[in-house]
N, C-alpha and C positions, 0 to 999 in steps of 0.2 A: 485738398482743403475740406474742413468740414463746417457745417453748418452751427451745430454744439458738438464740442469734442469731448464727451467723455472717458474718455480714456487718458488723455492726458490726468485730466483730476484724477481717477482711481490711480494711478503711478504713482500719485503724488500722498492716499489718506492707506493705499493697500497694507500695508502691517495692521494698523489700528482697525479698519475695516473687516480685515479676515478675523482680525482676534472678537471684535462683537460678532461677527458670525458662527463664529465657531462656540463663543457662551450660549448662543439661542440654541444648537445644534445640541448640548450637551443636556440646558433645563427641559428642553424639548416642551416647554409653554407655547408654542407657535402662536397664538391668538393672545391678543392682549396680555403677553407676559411679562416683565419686568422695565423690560428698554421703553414698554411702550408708556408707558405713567415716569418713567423717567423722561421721555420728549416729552409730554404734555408738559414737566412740570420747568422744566429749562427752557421751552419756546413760552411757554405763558410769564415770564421770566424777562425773558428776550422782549415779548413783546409789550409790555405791563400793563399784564390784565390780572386778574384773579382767578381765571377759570382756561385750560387748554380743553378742548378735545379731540383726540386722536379719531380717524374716519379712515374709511376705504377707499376715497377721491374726493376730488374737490368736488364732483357733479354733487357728490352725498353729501357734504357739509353744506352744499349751498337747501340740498334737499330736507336737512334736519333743522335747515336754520328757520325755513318758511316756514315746517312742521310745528318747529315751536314754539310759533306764532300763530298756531293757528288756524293756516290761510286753507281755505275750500273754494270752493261752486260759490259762486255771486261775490268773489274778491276781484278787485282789479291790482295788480304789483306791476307799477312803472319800471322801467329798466332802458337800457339803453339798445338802437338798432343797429350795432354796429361793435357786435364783441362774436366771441363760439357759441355757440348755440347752447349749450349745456346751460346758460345762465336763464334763458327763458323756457326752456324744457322743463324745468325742474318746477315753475311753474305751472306751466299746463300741465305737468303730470298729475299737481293735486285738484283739478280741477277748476282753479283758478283762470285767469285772461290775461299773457302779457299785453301791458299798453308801454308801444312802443314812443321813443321819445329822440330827436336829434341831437347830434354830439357836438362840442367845438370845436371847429375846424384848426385848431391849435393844439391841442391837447388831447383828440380825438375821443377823448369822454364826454361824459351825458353833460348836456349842456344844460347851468342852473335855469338859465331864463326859459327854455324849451320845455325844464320839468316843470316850472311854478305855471306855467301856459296849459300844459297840459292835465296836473289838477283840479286847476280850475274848469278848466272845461269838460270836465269828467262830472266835477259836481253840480254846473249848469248843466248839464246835457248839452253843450253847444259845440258839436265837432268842428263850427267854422272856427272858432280859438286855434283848435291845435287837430291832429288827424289824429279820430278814435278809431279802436276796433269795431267790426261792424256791429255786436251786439249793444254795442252803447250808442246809435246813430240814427234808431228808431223812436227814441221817446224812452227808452229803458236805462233807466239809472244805474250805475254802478257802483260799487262801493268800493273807493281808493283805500288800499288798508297799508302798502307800504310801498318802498323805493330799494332797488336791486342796484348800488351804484357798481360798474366795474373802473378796475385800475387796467388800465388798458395796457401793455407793452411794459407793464412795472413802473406806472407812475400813476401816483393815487390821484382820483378823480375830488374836486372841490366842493369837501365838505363841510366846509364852514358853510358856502351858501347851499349845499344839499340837506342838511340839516336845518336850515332854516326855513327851509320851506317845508320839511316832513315833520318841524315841529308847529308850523302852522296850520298844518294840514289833519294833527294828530295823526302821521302815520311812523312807521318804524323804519329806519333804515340798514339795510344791512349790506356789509362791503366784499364783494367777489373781489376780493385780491390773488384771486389764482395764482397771477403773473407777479405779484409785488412784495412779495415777502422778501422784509429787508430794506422794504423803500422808507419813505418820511414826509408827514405831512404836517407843518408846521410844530415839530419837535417832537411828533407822536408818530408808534409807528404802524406800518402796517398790522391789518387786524384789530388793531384799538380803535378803529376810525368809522364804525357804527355798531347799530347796539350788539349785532353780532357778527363776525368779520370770519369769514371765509379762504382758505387758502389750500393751493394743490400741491403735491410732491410730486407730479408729474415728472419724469425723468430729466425732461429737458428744463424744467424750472429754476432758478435761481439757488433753491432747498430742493431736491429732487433724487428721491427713491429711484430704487432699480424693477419699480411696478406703477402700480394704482397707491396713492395713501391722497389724507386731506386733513385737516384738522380747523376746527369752530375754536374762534376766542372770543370771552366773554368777561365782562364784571355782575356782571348780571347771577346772583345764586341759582335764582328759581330754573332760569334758562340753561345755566350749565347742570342742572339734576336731569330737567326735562330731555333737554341730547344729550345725556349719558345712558339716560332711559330708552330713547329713540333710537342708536344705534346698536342699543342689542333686543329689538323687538318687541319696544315698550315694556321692557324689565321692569318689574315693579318692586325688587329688595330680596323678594324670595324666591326661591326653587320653583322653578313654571310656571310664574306669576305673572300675566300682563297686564298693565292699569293702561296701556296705551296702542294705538295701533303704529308700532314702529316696522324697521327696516333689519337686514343685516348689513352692519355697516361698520362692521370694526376693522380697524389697521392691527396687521399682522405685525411680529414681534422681528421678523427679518426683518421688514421693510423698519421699523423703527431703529433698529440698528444698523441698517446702511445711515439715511438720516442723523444719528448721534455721531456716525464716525464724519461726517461730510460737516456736520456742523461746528467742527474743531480747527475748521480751515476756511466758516464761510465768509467771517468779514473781513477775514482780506483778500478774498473771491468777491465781493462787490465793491473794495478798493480798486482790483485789478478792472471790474466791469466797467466801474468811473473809467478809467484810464482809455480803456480801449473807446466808448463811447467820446470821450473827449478828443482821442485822433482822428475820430468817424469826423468830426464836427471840423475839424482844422483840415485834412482834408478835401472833405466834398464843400467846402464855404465856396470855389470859387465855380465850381460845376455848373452850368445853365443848365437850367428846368427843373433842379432837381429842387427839394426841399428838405432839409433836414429836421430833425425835432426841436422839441421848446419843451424845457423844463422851467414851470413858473418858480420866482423868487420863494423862498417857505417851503418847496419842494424837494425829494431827493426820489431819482427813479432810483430801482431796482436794473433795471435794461434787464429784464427778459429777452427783450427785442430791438433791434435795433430798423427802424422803416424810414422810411422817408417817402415821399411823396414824386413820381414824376409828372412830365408835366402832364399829359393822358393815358388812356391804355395805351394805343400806339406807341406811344414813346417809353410806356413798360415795356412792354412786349420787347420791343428793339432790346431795351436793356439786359432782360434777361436772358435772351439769347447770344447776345455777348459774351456775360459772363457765365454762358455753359460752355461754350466754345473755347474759354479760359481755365476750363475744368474748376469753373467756384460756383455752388450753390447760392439758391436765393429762394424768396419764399413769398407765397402772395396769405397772409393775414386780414383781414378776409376778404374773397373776391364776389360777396354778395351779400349783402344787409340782413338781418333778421326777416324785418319785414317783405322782404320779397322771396324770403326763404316757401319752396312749396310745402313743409310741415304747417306753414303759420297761414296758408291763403285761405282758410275758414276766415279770417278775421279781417279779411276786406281791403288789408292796405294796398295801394297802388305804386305803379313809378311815379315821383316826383312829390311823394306824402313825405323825404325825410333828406332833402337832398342835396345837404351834407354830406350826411352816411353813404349816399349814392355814389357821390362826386369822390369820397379817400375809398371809395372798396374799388374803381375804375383806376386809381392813382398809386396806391399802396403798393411800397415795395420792402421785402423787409432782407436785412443781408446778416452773413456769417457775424455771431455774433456769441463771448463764449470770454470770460475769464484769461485763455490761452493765448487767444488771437494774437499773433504775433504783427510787430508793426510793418513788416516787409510782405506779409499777407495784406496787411490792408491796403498798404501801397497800389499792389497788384490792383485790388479791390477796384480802392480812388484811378489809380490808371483810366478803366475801363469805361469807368460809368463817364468819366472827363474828356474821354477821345469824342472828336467832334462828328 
């Protein structure tokens, strides 16, 4: 059994697949050639916006998205303690300070009431509100400039009230949907769902390349010129021109054409993922300890993943050694918060500053989960985790 089966999908798109491989092979464009302005312009399409941009990964879209905006030294950009680390990285790398903020314990995204607690406290300088970084805990002010929300497991995080507070706050919000392309949040989809929305082609993703890709979606003009410019080196129109200090950050013309061929079969690949995620749910309903997901009413995941909660580690751990024993994978998402992460211990947070976060990265368990998944696979699956 597999965890994501890709192979089954490529049996299923391989003629269409080999034949866009074989056009890139022939134009031999390899770098932004054809296919790749043809995906931006049918996923900006798909997701309806006015502007796609094609990228090297999701870490770099999430990196061109801050870029243009702006963010440096003396920003502070909220996000959540409790996604991959790529989402707060991309932060610190431009010198910026992630401030970390707890999730809800339902939807394992950044929790509205914990971000409006935590700006505010950011702009009092009062860490007893909410747990700042430690450069903001001395009397040193910082300046909240945006909000990082993620979609955690391919379900969009609550931005009706995330926005309400980044519009109170005048900050910008921008949506890490790595995991959710393809999801829906209240009739809108993924990547529409702040000012500039974020997503991976990670292989194992929902849309997912046979490499590294990512792509920025935007209504925003200025912002899609700006990361058009940022991804090839602060390009400025002309021949070795730079108006900006950019990146290399462009998606190759293979990986665009895997992508166009996979995108001819994907929404009834998240037909199938509903399907499989809703046997997950009829299944383990009667399991003791376990916990299964919660997709809010106006919502629609993606299932990236499928987790569920035991009732402790111990009782993970038990779990998952069962099912190695059964020859069926499983996967812990994540098994340690941002903030306790050792990259982030410059910034002072403690055990028990977020814990929440604490309490599902001790409890998380995430299982095979995949378009394919066959129902007598999960069977097996429900079996396992059911036995007493």
């Amino acid at each position: 059994m597999r965890f994501v089966d890709l192979q089954a999908q490529q049996e299923r798109i391989k003629g269409g697949l080999l034949g866009r491989l074989h056009r890139v092979l022939d134009h031999g464009q390899y770098i932004m050639g054809p296919e790749v302005e043809e995906l931006e312009e049918r996923l900006a399409s798909y997701v309806g916006v006015g502007h796609a941009v094609g990228c090297s990964s999701g870490t770099d879209a999430l990196l061109m998205a801050l870029m243009a905006h702006g963010v440096g030294p003396g920003d502070a950009v909220l996000t959540t303690a409790f996604t991959f680390v790529a989402t707060a990285e991309v932060i610190a790398l431009l010198g910026a300070t992630p401030v970390f903020v707890d999730i809800d314990p339902c939807t394992f995204n950044i929790s509205a009431d914990a971000l409006s607690l935590a700006v505010e406290a950011l702009r009092e300088g009062k860490p007893a509100l909410h747990p700042l970084p430690l450069p903001a805990r001395g009397g040193r002010r910082m300046v909240p400039r945006g909000i990082v929300a993620v979609d955690l497991f391919g379900l969009p995080a609550d931005y009706g009230r995330i926005q309400a507070v980044a519009e109170a706050g005048g900050l910008f919000t921008i949506e890490d949907g790595a995991q959710s392309f393809g999801a829906e949040y209240r009739g809108r989809r993924s990547g529409s769902l702040g000012r500039i929305g974020c997503t991976s082609f990670y292989p194992s993703k929902p849309l997912g390349c046979y490499g590294d890709g990512g792509m920025c979606f935007t209504d925003d003009e200025g912002l899609a010129l700006s990361l058009r410019s940022l991804r090839l080196h602060g390009d400025g129109g002309r021949p070795y021109e730079s108006v900006r200090i950019g990146i290399n950050g462009r998606l190759d013309s293979l990986q665009a054409a895997v992508l166009l061929a996979k995108l001819e079969i994907f929404e009834e690949e998240l037909a199938m993922r509903q399907e499989v995620a809703e046997r997950y749910g009829s299944l383990l309903a009667g399991s003791s300890g376990l916990v299964t997901p919660r997709v809010p009413p106006g919502s629609k995941s993606a299932w990236a993943l499928y987790s569920v909660l035991a009732r402790d580690e111990d009782h993970r751990s038990l779990l998952r050694r069962r099912l190695s024993e059964e020859g069926i994978p499983s996967a812990v998402y994540y098994p340690r918060p941002l903030h306790l992460q050792p990259a982030f211990s410059h910034l002072g947070y403690e055990e028990g500053d977020f814990p929440v976060s604490e309490s599902v990265s001790r409890r998380i368990l995430s299982l095979p989960m995949h378009p394919y998944l066959r129902p007598e696979e999960q069977e097996r699956i429900a079996a396992v985790l059911s036995a007493p």
